[in-house]
TORDO-97513 format. One record per atom (N, C-alpha, C): residue number from 1; chain; atom name; z negated, y, x negated. Coordinates in pm, whole numbers, plus 50000, padded with zeros to 5 digits. Example, Ala and Ser with C-alpha at 12.3 -4.5 7.8 and 13.67 -1.06 7.14 Angstrom:
REM residues 2
(1, 'A', 'N', (49220, 49431, 48681)) (1, 'A', 'CA', (49220, 49550, 48770)) (1, 'A', 'C', (49220, 49670, 48680)) (2, 'A', 'N', (49292, 49775, 48715)) (2, 'A', 'CA', (49286, 49894, 48633)) (2, 'A', 'C', (49213, 50003, 48710)) 
//
This chain:
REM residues 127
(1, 'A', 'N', (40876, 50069, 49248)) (1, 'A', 'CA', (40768, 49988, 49194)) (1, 'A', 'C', (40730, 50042, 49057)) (2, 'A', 'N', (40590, 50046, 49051)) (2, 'A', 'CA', (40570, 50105, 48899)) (2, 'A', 'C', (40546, 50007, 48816)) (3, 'A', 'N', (40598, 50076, 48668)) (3, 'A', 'CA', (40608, 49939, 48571)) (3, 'A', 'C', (40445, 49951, 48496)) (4, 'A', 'N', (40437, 49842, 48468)) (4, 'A', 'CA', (40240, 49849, 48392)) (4, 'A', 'C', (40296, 49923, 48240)) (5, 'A', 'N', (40134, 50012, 48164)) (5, 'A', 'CA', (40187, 50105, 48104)) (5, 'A', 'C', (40225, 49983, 47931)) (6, 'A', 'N', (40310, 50007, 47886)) (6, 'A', 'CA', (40292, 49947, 47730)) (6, 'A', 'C', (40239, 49992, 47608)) (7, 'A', 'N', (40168, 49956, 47534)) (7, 'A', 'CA', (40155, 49949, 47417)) (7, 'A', 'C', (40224, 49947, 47286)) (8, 'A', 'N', (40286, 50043, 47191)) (8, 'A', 'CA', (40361, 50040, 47113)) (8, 'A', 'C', (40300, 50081, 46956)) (9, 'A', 'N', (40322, 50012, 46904)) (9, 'A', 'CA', (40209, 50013, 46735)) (9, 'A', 'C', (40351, 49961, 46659)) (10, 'A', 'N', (40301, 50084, 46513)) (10, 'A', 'CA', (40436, 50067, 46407)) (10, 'A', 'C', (40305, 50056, 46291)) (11, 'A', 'N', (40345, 49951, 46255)) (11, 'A', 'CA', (40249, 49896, 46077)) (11, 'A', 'C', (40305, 49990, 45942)) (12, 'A', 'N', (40266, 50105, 45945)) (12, 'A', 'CA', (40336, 50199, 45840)) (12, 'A', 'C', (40328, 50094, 45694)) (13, 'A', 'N', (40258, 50032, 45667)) (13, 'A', 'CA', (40253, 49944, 45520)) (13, 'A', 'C', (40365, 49859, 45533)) (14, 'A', 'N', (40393, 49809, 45649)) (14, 'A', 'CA', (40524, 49685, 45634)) (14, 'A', 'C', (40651, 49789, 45673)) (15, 'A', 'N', (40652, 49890, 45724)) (15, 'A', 'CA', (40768, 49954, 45800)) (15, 'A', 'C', (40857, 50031, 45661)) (16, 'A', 'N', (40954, 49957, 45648)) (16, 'A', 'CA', (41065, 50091, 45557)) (16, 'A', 'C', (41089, 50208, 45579)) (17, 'A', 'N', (41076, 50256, 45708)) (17, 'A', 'CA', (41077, 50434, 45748)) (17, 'A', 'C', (41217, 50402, 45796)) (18, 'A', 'N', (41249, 50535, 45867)) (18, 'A', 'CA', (41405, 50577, 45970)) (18, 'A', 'C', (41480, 50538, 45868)) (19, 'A', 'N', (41454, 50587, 45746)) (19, 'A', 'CA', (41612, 50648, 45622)) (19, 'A', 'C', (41640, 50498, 45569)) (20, 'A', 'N', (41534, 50372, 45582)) (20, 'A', 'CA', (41521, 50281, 45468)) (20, 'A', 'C', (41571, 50156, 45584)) (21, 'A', 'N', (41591, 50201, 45709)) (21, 'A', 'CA', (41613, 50073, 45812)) (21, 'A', 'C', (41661, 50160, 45932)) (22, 'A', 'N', (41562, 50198, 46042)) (22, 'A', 'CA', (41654, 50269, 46153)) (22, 'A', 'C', (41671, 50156, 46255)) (23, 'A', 'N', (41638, 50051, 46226)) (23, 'A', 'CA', (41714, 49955, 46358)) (23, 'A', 'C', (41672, 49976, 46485)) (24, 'A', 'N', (41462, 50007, 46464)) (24, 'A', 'CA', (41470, 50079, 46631)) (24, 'A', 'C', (41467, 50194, 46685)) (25, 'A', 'N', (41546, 50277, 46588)) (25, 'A', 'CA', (41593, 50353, 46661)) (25, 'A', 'C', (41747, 50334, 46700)) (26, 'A', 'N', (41813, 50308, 46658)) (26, 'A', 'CA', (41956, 50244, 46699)) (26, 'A', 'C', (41939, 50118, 46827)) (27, 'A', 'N', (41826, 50055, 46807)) (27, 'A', 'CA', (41868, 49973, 46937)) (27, 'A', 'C', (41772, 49982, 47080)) (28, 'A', 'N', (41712, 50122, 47056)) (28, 'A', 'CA', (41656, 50125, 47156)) (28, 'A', 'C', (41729, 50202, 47265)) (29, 'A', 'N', (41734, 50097, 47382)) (29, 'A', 'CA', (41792, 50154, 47493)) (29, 'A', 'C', (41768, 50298, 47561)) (30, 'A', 'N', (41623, 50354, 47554)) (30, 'A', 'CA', (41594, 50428, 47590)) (30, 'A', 'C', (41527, 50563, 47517)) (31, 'A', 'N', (41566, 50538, 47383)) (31, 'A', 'CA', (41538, 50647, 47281)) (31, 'A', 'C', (41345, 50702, 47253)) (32, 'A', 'N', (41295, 50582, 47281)) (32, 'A', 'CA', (41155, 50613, 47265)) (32, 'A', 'C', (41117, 50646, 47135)) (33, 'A', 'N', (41182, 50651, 47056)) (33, 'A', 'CA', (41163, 50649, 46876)) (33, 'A', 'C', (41197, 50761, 46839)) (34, 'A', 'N', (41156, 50852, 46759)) (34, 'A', 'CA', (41207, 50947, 46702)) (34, 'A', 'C', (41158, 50955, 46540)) (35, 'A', 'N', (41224, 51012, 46453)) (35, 'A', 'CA', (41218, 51004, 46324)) (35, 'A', 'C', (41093, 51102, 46282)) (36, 'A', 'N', (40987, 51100, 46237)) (36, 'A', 'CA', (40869, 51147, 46197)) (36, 'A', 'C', (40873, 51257, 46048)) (37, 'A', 'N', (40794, 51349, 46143)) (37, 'A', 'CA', (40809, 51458, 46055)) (37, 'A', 'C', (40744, 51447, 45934)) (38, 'A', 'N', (40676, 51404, 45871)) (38, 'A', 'CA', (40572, 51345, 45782)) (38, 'A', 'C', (40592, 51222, 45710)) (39, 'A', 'N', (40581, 51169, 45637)) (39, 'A', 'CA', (40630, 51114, 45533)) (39, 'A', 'C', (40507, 50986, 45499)) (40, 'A', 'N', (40529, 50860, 45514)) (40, 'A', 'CA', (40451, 50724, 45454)) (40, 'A', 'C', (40433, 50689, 45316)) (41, 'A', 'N', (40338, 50647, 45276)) (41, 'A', 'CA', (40283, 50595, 45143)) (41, 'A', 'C', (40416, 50581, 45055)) (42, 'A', 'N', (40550, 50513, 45065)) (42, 'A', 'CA', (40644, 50521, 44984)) (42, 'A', 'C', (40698, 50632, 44991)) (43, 'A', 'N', (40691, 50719, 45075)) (43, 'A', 'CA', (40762, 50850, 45081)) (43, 'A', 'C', (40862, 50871, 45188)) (44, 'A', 'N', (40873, 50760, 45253)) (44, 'A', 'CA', (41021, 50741, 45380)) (44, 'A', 'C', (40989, 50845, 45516)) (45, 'A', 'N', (41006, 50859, 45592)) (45, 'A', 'CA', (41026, 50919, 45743)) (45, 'A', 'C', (40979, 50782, 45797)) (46, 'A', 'N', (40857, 50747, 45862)) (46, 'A', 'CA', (40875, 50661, 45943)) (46, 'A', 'C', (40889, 50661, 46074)) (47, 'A', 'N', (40927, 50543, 46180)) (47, 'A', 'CA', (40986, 50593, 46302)) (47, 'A', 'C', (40821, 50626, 46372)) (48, 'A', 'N', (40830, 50701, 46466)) (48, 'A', 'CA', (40747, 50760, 46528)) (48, 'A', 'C', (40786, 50761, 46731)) (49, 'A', 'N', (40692, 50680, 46803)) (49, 'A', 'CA', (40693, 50689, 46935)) (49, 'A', 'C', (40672, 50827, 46975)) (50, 'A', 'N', (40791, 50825, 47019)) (50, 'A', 'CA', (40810, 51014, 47088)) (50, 'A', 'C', (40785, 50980, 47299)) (51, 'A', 'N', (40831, 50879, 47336)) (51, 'A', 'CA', (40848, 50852, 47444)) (51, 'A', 'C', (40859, 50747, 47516)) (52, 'A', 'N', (40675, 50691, 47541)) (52, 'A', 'CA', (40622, 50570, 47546)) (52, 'A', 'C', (40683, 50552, 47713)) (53, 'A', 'N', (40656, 50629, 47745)) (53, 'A', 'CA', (40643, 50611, 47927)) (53, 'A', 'C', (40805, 50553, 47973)) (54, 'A', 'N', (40860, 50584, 47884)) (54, 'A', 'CA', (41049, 50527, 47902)) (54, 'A', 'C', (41035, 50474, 47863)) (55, 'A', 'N', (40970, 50324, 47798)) (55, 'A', 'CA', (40979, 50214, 47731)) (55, 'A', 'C', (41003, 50124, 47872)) (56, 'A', 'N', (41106, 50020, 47853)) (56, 'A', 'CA', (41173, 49929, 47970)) (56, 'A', 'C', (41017, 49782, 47897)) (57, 'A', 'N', (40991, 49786, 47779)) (57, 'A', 'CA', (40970, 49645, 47720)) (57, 'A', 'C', (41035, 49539, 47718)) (58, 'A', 'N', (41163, 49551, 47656)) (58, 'A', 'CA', (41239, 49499, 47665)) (58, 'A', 'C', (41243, 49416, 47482)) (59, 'A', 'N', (41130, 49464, 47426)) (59, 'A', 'CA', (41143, 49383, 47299)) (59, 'A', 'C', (41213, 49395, 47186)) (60, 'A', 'N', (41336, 49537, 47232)) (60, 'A', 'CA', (41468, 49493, 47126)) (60, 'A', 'C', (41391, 49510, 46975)) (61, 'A', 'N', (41330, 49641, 46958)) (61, 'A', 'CA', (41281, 49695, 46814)) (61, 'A', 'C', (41178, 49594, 46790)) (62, 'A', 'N', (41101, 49546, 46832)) (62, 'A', 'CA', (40983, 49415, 46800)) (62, 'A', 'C', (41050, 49328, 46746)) (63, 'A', 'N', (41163, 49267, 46839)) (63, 'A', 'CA', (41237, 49174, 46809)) (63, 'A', 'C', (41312, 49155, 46695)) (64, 'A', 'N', (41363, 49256, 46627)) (64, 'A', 'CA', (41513, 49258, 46583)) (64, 'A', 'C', (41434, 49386, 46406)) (65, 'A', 'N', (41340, 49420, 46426)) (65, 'A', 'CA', (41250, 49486, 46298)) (65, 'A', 'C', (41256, 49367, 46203)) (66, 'A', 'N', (41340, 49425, 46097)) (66, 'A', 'CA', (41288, 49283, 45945)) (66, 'A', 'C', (41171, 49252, 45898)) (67, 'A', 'N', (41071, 49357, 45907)) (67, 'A', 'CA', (40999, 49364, 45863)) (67, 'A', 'C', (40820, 49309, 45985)) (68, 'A', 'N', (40862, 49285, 46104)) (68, 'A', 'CA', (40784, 49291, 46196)) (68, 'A', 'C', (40663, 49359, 46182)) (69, 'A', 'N', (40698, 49526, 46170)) (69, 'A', 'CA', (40613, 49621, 46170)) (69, 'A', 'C', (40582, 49662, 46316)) (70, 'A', 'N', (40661, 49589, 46405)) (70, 'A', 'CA', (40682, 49703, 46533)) (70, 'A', 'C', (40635, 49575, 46631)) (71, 'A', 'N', (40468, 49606, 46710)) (71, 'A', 'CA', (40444, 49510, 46840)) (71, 'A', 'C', (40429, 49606, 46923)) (72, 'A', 'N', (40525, 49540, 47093)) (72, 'A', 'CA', (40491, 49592, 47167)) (72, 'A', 'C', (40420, 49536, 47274)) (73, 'A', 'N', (40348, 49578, 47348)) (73, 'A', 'CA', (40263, 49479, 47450)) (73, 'A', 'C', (40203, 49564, 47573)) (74, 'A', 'N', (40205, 49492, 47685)) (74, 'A', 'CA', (40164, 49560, 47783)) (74, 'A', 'C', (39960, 49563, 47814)) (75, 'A', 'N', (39976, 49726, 47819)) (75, 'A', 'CA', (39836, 49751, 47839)) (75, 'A', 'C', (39805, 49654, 47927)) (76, 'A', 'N', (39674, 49620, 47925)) (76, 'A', 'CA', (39579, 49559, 48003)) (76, 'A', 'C', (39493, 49625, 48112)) (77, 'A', 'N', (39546, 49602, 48220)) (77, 'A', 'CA', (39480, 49642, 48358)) (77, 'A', 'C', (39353, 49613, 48398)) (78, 'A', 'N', (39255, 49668, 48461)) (78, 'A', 'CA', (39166, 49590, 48571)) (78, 'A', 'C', (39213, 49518, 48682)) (79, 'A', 'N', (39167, 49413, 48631)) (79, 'A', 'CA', (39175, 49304, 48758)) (79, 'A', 'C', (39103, 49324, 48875)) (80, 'A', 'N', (39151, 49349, 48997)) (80, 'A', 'CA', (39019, 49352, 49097)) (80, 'A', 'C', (38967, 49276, 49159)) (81, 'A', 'N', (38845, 49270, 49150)) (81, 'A', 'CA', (38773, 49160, 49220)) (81, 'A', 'C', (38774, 49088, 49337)) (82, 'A', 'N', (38797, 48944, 49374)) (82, 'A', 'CA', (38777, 48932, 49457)) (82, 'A', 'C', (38663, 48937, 49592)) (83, 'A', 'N', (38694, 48962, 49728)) (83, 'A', 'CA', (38561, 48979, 49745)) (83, 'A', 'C', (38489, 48894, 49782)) (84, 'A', 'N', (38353, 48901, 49768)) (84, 'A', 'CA', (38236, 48830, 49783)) (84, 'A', 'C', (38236, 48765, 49881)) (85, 'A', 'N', (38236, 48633, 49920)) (85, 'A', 'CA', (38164, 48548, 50017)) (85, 'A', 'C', (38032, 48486, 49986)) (86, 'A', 'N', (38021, 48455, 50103)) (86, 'A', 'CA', (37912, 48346, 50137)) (86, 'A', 'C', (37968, 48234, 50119)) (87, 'A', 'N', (37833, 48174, 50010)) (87, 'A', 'CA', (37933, 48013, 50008)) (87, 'A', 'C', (37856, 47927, 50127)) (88, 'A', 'N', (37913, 47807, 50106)) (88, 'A', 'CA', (37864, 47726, 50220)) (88, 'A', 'C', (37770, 47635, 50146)) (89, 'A', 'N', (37670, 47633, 50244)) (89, 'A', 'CA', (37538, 47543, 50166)) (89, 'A', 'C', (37565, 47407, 50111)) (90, 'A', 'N', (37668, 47335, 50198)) (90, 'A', 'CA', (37676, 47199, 50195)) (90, 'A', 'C', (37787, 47187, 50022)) (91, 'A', 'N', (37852, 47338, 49966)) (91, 'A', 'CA', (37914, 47321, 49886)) (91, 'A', 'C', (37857, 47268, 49781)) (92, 'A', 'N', (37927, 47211, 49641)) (92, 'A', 'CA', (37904, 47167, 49566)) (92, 'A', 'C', (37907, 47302, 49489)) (93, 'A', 'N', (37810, 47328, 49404)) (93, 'A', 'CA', (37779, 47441, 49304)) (93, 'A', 'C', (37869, 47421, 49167)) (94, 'A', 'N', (37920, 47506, 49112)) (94, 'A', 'CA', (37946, 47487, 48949)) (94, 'A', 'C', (37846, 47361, 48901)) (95, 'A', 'N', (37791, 47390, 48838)) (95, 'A', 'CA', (37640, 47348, 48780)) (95, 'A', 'C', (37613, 47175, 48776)) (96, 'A', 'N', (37626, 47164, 48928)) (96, 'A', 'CA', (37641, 47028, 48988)) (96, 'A', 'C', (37719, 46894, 48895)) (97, 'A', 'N', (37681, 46779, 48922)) (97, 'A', 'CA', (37700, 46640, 48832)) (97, 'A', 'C', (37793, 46547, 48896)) (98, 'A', 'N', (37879, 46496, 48900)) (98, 'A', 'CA', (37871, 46395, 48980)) (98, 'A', 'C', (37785, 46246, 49005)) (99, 'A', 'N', (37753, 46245, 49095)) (99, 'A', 'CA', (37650, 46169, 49123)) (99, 'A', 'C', (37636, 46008, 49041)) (100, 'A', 'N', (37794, 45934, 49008)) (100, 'A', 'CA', (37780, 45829, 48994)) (100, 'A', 'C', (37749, 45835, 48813)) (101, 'A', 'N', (37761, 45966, 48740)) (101, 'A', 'CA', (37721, 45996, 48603)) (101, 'A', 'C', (37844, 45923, 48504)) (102, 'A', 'N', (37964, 45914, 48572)) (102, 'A', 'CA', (38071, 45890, 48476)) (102, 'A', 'C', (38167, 45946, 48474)) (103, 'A', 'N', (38167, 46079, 48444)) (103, 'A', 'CA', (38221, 46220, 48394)) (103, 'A', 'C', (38340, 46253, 48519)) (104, 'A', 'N', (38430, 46340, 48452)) (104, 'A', 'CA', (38499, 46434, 48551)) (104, 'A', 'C', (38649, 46336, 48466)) (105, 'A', 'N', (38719, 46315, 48540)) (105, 'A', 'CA', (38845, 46268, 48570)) (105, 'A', 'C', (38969, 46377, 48596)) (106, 'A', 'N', (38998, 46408, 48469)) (106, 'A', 'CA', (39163, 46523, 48437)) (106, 'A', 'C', (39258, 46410, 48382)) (107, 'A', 'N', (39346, 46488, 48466)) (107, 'A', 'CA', (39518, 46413, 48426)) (107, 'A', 'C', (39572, 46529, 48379)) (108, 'A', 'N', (39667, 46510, 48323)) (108, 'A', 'CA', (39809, 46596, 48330)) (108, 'A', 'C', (39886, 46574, 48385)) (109, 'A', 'N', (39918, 46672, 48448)) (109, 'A', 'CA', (40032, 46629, 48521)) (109, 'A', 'C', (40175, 46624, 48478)) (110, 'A', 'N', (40233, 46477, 48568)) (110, 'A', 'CA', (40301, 46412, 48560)) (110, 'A', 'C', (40324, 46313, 48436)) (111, 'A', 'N', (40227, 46312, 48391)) (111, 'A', 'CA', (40164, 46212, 48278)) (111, 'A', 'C', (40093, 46120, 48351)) (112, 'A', 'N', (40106, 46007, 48257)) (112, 'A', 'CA', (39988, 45887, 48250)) (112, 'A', 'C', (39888, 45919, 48172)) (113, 'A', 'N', (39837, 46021, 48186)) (113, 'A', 'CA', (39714, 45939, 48052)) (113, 'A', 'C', (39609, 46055, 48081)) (114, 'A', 'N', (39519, 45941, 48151)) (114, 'A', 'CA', (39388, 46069, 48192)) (114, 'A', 'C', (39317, 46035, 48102)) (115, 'A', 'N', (39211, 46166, 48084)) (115, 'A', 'CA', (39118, 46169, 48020)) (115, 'A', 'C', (38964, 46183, 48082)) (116, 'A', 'N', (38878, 46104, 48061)) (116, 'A', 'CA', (38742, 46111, 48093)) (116, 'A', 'C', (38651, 46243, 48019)) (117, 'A', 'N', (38608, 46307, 48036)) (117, 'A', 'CA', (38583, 46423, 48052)) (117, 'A', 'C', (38390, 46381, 48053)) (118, 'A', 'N', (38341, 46395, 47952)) (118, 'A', 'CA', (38212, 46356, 47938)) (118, 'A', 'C', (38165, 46284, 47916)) (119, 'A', 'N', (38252, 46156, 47884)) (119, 'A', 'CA', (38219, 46044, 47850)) (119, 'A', 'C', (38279, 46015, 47694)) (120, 'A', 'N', (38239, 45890, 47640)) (120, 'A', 'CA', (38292, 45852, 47481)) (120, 'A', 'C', (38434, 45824, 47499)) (121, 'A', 'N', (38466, 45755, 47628)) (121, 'A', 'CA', (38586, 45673, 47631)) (121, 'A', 'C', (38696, 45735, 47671)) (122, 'A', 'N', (38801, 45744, 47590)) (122, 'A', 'CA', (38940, 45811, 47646)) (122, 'A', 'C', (39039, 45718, 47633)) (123, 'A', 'N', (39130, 45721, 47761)) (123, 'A', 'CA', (39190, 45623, 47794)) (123, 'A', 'C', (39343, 45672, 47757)) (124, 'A', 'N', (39444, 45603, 47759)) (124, 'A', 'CA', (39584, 45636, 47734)) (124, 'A', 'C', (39680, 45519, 47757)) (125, 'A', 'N', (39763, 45570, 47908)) (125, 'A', 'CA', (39779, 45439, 47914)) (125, 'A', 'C', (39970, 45471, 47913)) (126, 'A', 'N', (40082, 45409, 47848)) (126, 'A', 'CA', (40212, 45457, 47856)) (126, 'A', 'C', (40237, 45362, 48000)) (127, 'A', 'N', (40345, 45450, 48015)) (127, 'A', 'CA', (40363, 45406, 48177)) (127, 'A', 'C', (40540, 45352, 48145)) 
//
């Protein structure tokens, strides 16, 4: 099964660099981090994604960074569409009112306390 691809961003302004912290590279399971050849505004090594595609997303360096320089997040896919039908004439459209003109009726569930939905009046009742 393939894993969806992730997203990995290091905030060089909040990040201490490898020499000044190091934690994700020490706690990453899969060594995606490597120490950067080039040097940040204070002068440190900061950590640098060498090897995104071995990322499990497992959070540890996001998680466990003092500084929460480090988000990781999974790319965003295309959704595919469902396909097109024919609706049925007799359906009720989006758009549509209910007829008696005293709004749409939401609960929560497993709550008491619906709410009228278009109207002034909201009800709350403890059960």
């Amino acid at each position: 099964m393939a894993t969806q691809p992730v997203i990995i961003s290091i905030n060089d302004k909040l990040c201490k660099g490898a020499d000044g912290c190091g934690i994700c590279l020490a706690l990453c399971p899969k060594d995606v981090f490597k120490i950067a050849r080039t040097l940040d505004g204070p002068g440190h090594p900061p950590p640098q994604v060498d090897k995104v595609t071995a990322c499990t997303n497992c959070g540890n360096c996001m998680i466990y960074c003092p500084d929460m320089a480090i988000v990781v997040r999974l790319e965003e896919m295309p959704r595919p569409q469902p396909p097109r039908t024919r609706r049925n004439e007799h359906a009720k459209t989006d758009n549509e009112k209910p007829s008696n003109g005293s709004g749409h009726i939401a609960s929560l569930s497993g709550v008491g306390f619906p709410f009228y939905i278009g109207a002034t009046h909201v009800e709350s009742r403890q059960s």
